[in-house]
C-alpha positions in Angstrom: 0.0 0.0 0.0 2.7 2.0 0.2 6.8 2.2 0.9 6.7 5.5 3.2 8.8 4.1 6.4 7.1 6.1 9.1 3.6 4.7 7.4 4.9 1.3 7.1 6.2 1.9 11.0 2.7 3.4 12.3 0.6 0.7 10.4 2.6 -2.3 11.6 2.8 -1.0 15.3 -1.2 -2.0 15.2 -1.0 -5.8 13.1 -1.9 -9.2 14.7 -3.8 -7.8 17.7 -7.1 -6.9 16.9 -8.9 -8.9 19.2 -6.8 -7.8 22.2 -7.7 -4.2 21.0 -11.6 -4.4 20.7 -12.0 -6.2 24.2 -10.2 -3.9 25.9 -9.9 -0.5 24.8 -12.6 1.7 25.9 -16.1 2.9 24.2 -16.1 6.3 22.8 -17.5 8.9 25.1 -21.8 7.8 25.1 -22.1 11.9 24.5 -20.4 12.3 21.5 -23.4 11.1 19.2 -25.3 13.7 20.9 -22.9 16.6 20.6 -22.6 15.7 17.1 -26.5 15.6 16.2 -26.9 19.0 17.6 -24.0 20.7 15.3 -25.5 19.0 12.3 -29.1 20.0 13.2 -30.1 16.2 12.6 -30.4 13.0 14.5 -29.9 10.6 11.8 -27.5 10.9 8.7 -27.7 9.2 5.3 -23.7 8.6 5.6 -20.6 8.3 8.2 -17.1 7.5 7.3 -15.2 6.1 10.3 -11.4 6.6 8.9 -8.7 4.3 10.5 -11.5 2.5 12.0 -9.5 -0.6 13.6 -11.7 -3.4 15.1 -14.6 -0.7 14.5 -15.5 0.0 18.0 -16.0 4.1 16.9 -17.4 2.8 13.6 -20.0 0.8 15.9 -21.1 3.4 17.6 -22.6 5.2 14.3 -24.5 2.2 13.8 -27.9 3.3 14.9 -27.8 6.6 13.4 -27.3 6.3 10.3 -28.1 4.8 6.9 -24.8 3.6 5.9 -21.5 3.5 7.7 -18.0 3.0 6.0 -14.8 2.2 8.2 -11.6 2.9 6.4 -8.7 0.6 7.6 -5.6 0.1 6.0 -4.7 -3.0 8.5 -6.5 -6.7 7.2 -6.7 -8.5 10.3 -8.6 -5.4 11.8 -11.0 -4.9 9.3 -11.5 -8.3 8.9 -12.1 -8.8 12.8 -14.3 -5.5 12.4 -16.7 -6.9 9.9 -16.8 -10.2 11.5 -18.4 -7.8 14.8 -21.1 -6.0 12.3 -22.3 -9.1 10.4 -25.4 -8.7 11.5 -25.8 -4.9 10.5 -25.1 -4.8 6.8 -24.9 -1.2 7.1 -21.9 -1.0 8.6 -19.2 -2.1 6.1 -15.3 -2.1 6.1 -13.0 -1.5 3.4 -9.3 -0.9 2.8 -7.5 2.5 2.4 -5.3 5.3 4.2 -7.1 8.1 6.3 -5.4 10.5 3.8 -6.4 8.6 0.7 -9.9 6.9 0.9 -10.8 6.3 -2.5 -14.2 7.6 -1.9 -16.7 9.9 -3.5 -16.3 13.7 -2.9 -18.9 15.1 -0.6 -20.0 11.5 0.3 -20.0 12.1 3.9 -22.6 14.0 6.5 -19.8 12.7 9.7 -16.6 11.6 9.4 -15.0 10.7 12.7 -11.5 9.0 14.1 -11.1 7.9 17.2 -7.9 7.3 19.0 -5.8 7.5 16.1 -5.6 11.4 15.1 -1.8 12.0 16.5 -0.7 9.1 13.7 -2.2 11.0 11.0 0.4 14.0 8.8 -2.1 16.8 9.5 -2.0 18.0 5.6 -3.0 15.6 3.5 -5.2 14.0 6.4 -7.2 17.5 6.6 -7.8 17.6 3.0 -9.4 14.4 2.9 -11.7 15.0 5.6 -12.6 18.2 4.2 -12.9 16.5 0.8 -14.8 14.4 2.2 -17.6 16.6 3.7 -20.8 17.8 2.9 -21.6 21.1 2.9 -22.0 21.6 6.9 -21.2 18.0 8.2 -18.9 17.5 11.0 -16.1 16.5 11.6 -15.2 14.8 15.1 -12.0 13.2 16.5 -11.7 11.9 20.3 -8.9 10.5 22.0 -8.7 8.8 25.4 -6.4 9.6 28.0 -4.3 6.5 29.0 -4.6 5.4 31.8 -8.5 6.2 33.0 -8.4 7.2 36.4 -9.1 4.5 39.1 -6.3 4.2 41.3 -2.8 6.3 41.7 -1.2 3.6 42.5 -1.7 1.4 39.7 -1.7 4.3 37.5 2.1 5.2 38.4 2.6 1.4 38.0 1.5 1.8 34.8 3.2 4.9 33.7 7.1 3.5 34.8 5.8 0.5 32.8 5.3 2.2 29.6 8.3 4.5 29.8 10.7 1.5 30.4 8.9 -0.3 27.3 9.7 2.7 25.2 13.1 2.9 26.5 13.9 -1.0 25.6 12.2 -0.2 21.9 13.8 2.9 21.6 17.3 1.3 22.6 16.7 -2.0 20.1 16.1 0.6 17.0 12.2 -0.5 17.0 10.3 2.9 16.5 13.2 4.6 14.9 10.6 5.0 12.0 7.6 5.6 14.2 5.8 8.7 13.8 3.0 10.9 15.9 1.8 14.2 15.4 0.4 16.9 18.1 -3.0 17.7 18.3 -2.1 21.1 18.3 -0.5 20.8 14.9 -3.6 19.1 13.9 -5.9 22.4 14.9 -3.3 24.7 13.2 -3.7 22.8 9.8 -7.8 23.4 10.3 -7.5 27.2 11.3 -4.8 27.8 8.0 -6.0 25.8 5.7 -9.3 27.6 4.9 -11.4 24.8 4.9 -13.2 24.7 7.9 -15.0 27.9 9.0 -16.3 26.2 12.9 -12.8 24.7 14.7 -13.4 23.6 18.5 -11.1 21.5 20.9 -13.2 20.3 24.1 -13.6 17.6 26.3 -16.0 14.3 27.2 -15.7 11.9 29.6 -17.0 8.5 30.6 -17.2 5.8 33.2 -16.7 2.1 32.6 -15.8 -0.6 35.0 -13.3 -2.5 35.4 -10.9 -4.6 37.4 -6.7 -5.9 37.4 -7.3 -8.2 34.2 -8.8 -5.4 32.2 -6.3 -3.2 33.2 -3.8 -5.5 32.4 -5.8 -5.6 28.8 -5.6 -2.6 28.3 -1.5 -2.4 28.7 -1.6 -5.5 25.9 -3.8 -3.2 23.8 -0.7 -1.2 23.0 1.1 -0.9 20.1 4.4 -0.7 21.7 4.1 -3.9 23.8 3.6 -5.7 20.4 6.3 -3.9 18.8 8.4 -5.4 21.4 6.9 -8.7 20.8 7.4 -9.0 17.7 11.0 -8.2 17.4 11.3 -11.4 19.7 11.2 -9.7 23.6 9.9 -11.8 25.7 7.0 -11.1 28.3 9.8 -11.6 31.4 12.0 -9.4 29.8 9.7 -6.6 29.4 8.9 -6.8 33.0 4.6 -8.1 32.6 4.7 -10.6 35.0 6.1 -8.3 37.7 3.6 -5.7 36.5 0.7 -8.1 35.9 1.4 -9.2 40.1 1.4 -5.9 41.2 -2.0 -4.6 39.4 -3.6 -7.6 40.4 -2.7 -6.9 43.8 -3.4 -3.5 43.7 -6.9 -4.1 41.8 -8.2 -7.3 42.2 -10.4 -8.8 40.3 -14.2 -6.9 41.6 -14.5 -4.4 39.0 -14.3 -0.8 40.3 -15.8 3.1 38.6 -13.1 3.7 35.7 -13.1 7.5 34.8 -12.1 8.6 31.4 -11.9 11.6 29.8 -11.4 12.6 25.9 -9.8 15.1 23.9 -12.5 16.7 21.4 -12.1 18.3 18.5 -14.6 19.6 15.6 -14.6 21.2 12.5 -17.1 22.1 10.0 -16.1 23.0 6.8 
């Protein structure tokens, strides 16, 4: 699909795991379908395109709003696992593609969303598609989750040592030397220069799940990184899981507790 190396980095980091992904990852904030509706002065749409859509759980949440929903995802085994989810909706369809190069229709759209995935996307070419992809005065909408949800400080410094000691072992091994994230803010600068969108708004959603040590043990295993590391041949002692796995279970438990997330919003209407 292409021979860009950070591309080729960013879209392997997220191969072979999809199941891991959908089970534990959380649902988009339930107010975002609302928020939406009321910019768009509708409550149903004729079209939403989900772009880097995963295992689908943001394309999913379209799925009783509108006529026809279309998840862009570049990675097989995700779209595959996504369209096994929606069998029973054939609305809801998957297809191959880029975020910045959908192969769709021009003005095809009424919503297109991304969820958790905005900071892998170059904010250029991934703006023009969107706004390519509009209707006159849909919406645009991207959320992303702040990792770790608050539950438990202890387990949430636990978690944050983890992390920064997986990125040092990849970083060290030559693993993300490709790997490439943008800033939201560099994302909202592209909308506000570009002349495309007239409405451009950052806020914030949040959510409450539950949860308890296996989940959050998921949720670590959701990550790109720890795959990244597995897949260059570290094993789960080296990387330090068990140790980690032992001390959120004892820190957690396994009675599910509140989980409190919160999202980073941002809209734009073009």
């Amino acid at each position: 699909m292409t021979d860009d190396p950070h591309l080729v980095a960013n879209l392997e980091r997220y191969r072979g795991f999809a199941a891991i992904y959908d089970k534990y990852r959380p649902l988009p904030p339930p107010a975002l379908v609302g928020l939406i509706s009321q910019l768009a002065g509708r409550t149903h749409f004729d079209c939403v395109v989900d772009l880097a859509s995963g295992s689908g759980i943001s394309t999913r949440l379209w799925a009783d709003h509108a006529d026809n929903v279309i998840g862009i995802e570049p990675n097989e085994d995700m779209r595959e696992y996504a369209a096994a989810q929606s069998a029973q909706q054939p609305h809801l369809r998957y297809q191959g593609g880029l975020a910045r190069q959908t192969g769709l229709p021009d003005q095809c759209a009424d919503v297109v969303s991304i969820g958790n995935a905005l900071h892998w996307m170059e904010p250029v070419t991934f703006m023009a598609e969107v706004a390519r992809l509009l209707r006159p005065n849909g919406v645009f909408c991207a959320f992303q989750a702040n990792f770790p949800p608050t539950l438990n400080w202890q387990a949430e410094l636990t978690d944050q040592s983890f992390m920064n000691k997986a990125g040092t072992m990849a970083e060290a091994r030559g693993l993300v030397e490709h790997v490439r994230k943008w800033r939201y803010d560099e994302h909202v600068r592209q909308m506000n220069e570009s002349g495309r969108f007239r409405y451009v708004k950052e806020l914030s959603l949040h959510s409450t799940e539950q949860g308890n040590a296996e989940r959050f043990v998921g949720l670590m295993l959701s990550q790109g990184l720890i795959h990244t590391l597995f897949k260059a041949g570290v094993t789960e002692a080296e990387i330090g899981i068990p140790h980690y796995r032992e001390t959120i279970q004892r820190l957690l438990g396994d009675e599910p507790q509140t989980w409190y997330f919160s999202f980073r919003i941002l809209i734009g209407i073009p």
